[in-house]
C-alpha positions as CSV (number, residue, x, y, z in Angstrom):
1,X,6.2,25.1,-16.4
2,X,3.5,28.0,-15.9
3,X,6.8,29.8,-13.5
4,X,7.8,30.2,-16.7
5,X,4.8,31.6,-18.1
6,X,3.3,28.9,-19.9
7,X,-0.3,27.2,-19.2
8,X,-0.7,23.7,-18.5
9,X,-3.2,21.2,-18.5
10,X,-2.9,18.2,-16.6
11,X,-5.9,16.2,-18.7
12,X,-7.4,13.7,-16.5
13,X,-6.8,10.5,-18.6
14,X,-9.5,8.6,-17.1
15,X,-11.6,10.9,-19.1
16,X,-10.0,10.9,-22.7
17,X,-11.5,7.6,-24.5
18,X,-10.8,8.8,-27.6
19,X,-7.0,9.0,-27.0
20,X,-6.9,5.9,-24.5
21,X,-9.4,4.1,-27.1
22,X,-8.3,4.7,-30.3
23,X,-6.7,2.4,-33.2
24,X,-4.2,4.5,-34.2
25,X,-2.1,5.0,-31.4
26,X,1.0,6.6,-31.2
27,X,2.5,9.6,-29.6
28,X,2.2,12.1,-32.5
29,X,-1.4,11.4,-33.3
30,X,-2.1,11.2,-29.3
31,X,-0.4,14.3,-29.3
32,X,-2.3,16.3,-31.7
33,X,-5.6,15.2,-30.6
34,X,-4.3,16.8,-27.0
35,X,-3.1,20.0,-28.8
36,X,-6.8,20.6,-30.5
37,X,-8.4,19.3,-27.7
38,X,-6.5,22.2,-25.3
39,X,-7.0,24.7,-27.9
40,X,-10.5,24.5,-28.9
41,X,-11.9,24.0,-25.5
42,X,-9.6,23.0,-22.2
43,X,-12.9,21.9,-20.4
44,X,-12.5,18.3,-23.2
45,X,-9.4,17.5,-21.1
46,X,-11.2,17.4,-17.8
47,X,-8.5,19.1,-16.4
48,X,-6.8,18.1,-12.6
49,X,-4.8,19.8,-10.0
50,X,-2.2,18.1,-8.4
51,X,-1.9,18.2,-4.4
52,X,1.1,20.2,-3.0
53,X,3.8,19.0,-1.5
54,X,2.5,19.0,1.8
55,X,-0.8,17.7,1.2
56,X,0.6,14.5,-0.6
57,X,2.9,13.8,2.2
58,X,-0.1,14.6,4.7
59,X,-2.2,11.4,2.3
60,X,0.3,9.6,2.1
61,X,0.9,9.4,6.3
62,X,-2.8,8.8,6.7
63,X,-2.5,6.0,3.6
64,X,0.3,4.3,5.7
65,X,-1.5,4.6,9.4
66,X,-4.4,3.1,7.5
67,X,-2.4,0.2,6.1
68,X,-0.6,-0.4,9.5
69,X,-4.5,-0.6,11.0
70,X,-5.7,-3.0,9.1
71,X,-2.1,-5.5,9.2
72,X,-3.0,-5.2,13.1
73,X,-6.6,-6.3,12.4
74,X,-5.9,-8.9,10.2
75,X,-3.1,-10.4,12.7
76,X,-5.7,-10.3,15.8
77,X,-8.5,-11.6,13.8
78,X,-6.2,-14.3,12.5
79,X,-4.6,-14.9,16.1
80,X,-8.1,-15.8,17.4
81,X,-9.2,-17.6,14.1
82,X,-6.2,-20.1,14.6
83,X,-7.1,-20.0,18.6
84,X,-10.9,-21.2,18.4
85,X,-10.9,-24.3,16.8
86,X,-7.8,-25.6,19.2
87,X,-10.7,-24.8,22.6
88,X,-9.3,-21.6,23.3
89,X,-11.3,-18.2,23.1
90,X,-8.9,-15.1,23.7
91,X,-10.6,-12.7,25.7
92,X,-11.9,-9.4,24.9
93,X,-9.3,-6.2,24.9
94,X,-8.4,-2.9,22.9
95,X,-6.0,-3.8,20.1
96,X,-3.3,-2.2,22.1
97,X,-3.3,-4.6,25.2
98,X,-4.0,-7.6,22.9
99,X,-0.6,-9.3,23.3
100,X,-0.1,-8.6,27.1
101,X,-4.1,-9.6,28.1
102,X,-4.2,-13.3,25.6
103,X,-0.8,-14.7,26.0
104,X,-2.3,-16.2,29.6
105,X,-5.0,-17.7,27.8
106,X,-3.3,-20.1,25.2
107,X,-1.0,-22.7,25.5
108,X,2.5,-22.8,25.6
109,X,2.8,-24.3,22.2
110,X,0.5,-21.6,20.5
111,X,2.3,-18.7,22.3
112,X,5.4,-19.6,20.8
113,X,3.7,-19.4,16.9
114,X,1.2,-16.6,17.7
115,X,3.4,-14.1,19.7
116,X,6.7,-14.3,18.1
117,X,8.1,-13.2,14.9
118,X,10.6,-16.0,14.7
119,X,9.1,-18.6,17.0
120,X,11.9,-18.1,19.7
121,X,10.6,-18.1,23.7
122,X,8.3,-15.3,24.0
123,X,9.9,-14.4,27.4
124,X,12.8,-13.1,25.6
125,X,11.0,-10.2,24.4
């Protein structure tokens, strides 16, 4: 809206109890209390900028890399969690080489349910 010359105010709602609090909600009344609120002093509204374009999609890859990080954690950590208490301690490696370096150190048996997405031969892949 300001490309067409008019201000706004993005009021960070986190910050407006007295509209997210009150008794008498509805969208007039939340509505008017916005209008004063911008008009008598902006600052109330606690105002926020939005990211561009290209910064969201710049979060939003990091947001995803960090998701896919910790999936990749949690299916090592719980590859060697369901390892240990059968004898078997997978050895040491780089998240990277962790498939190729541990399938040697399991059994055929726990291959087959660690290693696979569908529990078909692991050869095969």
């Amino acid at each position: 809206m300001s490309e067409l010359g008019n201000e706004v105010i993005v009021a960070n709602v986190r910050e407006l109890a007295a509209i997210t609090g009150s008794t008498k909600k509805s969208d007039k009344n939340d509505a008017l209390k916005l209008a004063r609120y911008a008009r008598v002093d902006p600052s109330i509204l606690c105002p926020i900028r939005h990211r561009s374009a290209e910064s969201q999609r710049d979060l939003s890859l990091i947001r995803a890399r960090a998701a896919l990080l910790r999936a990749r954690t949690l299916l090592i950590n719980t590859a060697r969690g369901i390892a240990k208490p059968l004898g078997y301690r997978l050895p040491k490696c780089t998240a990277d080489a962790f498939a190729r370096n541990c399938r040697g150190h399991i059994p055929d048996q726990l291959t087959l349910v660690l290693f696979t997405s569908n529990g078909s031969d692991p050869a095969t892949h």
